[in-house]
C-alpha positions in Angstrom: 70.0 112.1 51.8 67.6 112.5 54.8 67.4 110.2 57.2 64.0 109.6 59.5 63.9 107.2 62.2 61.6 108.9 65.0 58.5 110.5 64.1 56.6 112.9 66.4 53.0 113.0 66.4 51.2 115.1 68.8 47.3 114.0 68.7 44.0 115.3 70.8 41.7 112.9 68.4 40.5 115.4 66.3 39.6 115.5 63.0 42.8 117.7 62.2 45.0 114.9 64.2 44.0 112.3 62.3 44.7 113.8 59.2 48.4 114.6 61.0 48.5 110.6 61.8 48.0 109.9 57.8 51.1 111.8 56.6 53.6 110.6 59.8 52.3 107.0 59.3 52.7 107.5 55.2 56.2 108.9 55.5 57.0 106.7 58.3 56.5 103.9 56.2 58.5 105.3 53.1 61.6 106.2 55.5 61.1 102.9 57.6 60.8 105.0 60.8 58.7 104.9 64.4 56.0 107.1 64.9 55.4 108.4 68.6 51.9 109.0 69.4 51.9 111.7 71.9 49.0 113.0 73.6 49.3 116.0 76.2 46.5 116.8 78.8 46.2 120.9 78.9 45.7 122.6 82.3 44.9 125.4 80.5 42.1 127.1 82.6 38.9 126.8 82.2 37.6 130.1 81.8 40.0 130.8 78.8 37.8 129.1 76.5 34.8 131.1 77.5 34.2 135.0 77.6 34.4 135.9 81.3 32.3 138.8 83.0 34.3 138.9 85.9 37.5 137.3 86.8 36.8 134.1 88.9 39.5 131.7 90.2 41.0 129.7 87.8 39.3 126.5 87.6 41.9 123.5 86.1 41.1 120.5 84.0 40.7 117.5 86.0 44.0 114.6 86.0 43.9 112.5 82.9 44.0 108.9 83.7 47.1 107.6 82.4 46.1 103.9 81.5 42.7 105.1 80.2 44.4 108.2 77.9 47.3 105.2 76.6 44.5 103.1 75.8 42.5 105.8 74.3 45.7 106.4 72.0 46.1 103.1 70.9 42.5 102.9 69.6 43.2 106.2 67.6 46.1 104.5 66.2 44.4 101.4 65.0 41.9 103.3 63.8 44.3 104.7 61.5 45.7 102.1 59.8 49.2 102.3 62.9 49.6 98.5 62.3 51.3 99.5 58.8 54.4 100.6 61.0 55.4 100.6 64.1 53.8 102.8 66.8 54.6 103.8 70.5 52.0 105.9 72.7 53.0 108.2 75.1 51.0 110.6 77.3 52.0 114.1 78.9 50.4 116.9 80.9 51.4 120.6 80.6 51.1 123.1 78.3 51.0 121.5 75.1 53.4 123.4 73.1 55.9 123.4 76.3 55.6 119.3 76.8 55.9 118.6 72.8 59.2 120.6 72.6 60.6 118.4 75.4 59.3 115.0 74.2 60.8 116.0 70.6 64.6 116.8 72.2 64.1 113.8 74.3 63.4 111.1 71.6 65.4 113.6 69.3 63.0 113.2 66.9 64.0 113.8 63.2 60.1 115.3 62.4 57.6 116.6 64.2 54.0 116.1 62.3 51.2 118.8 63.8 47.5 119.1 62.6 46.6 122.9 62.5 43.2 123.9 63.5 43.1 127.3 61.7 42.4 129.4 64.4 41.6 133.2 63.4 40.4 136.3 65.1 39.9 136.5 69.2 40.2 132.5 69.6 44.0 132.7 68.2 44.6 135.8 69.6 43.4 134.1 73.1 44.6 130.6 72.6 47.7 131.5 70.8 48.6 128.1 68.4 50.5 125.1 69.8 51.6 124.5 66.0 53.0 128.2 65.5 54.7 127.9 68.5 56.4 124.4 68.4 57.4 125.6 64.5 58.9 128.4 65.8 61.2 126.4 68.3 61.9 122.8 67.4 65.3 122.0 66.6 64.0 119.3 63.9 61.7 120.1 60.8 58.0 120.0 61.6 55.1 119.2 59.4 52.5 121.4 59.9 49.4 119.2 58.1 46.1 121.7 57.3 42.2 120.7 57.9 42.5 121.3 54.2 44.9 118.6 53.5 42.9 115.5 52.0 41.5 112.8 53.7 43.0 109.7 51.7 46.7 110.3 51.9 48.7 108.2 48.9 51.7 105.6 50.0 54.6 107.9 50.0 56.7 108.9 48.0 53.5 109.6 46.3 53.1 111.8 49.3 55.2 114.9 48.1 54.9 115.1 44.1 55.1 118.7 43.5 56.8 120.9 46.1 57.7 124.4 46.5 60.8 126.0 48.6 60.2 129.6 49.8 63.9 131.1 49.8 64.7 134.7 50.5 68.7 133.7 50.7 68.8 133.5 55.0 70.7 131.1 56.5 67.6 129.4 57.4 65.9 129.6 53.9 68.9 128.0 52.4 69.0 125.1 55.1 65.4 124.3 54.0 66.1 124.3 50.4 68.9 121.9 50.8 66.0 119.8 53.1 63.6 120.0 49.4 66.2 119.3 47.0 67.3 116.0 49.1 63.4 115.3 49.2 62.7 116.3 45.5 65.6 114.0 44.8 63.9 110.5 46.9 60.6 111.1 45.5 61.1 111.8 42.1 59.5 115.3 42.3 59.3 118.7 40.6 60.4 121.3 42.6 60.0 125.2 42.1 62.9 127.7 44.3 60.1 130.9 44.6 61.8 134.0 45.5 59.5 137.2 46.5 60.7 140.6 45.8 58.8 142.6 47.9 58.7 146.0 46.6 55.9 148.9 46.0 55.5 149.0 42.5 54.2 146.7 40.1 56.3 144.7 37.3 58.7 146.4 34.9 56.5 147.0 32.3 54.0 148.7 34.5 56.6 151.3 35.6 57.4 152.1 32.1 53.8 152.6 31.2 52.7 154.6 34.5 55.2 156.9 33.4 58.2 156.4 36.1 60.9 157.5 35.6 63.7 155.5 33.5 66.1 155.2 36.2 63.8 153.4 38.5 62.8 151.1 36.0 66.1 150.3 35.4 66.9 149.7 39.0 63.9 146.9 39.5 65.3 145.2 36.4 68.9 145.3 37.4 67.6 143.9 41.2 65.2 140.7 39.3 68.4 140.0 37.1 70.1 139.9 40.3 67.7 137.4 42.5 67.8 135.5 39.4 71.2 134.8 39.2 71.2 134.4 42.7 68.2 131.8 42.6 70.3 129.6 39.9 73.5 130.0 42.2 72.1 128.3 44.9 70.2 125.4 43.3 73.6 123.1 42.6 74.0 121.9 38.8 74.0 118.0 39.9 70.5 118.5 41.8 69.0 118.5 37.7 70.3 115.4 36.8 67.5 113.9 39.5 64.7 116.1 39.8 62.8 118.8 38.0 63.9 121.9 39.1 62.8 125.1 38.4 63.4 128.9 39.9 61.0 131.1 39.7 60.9 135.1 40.5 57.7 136.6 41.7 56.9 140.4 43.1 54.3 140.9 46.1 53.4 140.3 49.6 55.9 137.2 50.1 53.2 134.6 51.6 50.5 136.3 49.5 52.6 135.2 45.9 53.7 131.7 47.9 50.1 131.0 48.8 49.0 132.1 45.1 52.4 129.5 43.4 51.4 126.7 45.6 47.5 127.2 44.4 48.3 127.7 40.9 50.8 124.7 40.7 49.0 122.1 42.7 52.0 122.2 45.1 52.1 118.9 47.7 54.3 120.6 49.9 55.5 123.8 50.6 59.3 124.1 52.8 60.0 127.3 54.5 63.1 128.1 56.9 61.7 129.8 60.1 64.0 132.4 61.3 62.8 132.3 65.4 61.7 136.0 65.7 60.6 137.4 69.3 56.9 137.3 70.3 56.9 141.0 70.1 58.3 141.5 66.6 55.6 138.7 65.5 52.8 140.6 67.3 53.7 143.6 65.6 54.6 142.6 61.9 53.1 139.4 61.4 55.2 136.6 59.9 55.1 135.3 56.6 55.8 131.6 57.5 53.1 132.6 59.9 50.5 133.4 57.3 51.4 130.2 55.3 51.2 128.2 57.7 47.7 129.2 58.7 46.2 129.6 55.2 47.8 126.7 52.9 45.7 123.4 51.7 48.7 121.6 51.6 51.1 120.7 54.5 54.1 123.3 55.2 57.5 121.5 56.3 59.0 124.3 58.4 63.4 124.0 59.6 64.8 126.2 61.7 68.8 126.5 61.4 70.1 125.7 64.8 
């Protein structure tokens, strides 16, 4: 079973923080835990946020007033219904991504909760994302919450009704799915295990009828007979007996088919191992937690295997 007892909230008042606030207040309350609102004053410089002709001095933000910001976060907390459990307000100053990680291994917070702002093109590229990068490197799960997400969030376990786990049979993929079944299991839920072949042709019947040869066919088949068995190896026979499980084999690009399953379905939640890559292999190929992340409606609980 999964135990909760610290909850990490990073906030900047926005309208994607406050739908982060809902879910770590509604699962705070299910798991009878303490949320931590954290707020963190960037000295990002200024001229990052505009496009510069020439390349002036840096210009810093000015020194948040601690009292004032603590204040500030209380208000945002009452706003949202924070008398429903308990809530401590902290404030930081730093690069955000840099100061979260710390306050998480110092509270050792058991989930982090993130709004994501969706960030595409030159202002990610520019920016970067504090959520990509906490999810990359927190030791505990994080709860990456989309402007998507809806605005009235149900009492949990309400919260997570449907929920899909991403598994490509890492390490990583197989602590998350042990995360979802434990989380399937408290809330009563249906939960589909969605492995991705990722492979250049379409399904078997398509190679037949393009005309390839029978030998290839027979080697996709053979390889979905394989991740099948595979799939019903890892999802343990006693996990049944208390929730809805169901493995499923799909073929494409693997956030493209987890993105398309978790529309189709009506998923709640989506639970993906992150695997840690460098900052140059994600520059160059992309990540598909990465994509998921950014493009879902729903939130995305990410666990990295420490």
């Amino acid at each position: 079973m999964i135990e909760i007892r610290r909850v990490l909230c990073p906030v900047d008042y926005s309208e994607h923080s406050r739908r982060a606030l809902d879910y770590a207040i509604g699962i705070a309350r299910w798991y009878g835990a303490t949320v931590t609102l954290f707020h963190v004053a960037s000295l990002t410089p200024a001229m990052a946020y505009s496009t510069p002709v020439a390349f002036p001095a840096p210009a810093w933000l000015p020194a948040t007033d601690r009292t004032r910001t603590l204040s500030t976060l209380k208000e945002f907390a009452k706003a949202e219904g924070g008398s429903i459990v308990p809530i401590d307000v902290e404030a930081g100053e730093g690069n955000p991504a840099t100061e979260i990680l710390a306050k998480a291994a110092a509270m050792s917070s058991d989930l982090l909760v993130l709004g994501t702002h969706g960030l595409t093109g030159f202002d990610r590229l520019i920016l970067g994302s504090v959520t990509e990068k906490v999810l990359r490197k927190a030791a505990c799960p994080v709860l990456s919450v989309p402007r998507h997400a809806p605005d009235i969030v149900p009492v949990a376990p309400a919260l997570f009704r449907r929920i899909l786990c991403a598994v490509d049979f890492s390490t990583c993929s197989l602590h998350a799915l042990k995360y979802a079944l434990s989380l399937a299991q408290e809330a009563n839920a249906s939960l589909i295990v969605l492995n991705v072949l990722e492979l250049p042709l379409g399904s078997s019947d398509q190679h037949v009828s393009a005309g390839v040869p029978h030998s290839l066919w027979e080697y996709v088949v053979a390889v979905e007979s394989d991740r099948r068995r595979e799939l019903a190896a890892v999802v343990p026979d006693a996990a049944r007996a208390y929730c809805d499980v169901e493995i499923r084999l799909a073929e494409g690009k693997p956030y493209r088919e987890i993105l398309r399953t978790a529309d189709e379905e009506h998923i709640d939640l989506i639970v993906m191992g992150v695997r840690g890559r460098g900052p140059a292999d994600l520059l160059m190929f992309g990540s598909t937690v990465q994509h998921v992340v950014r493009q879902a409606s729903c939130p995305v609980l990410t666990l990295r295997k420490c």
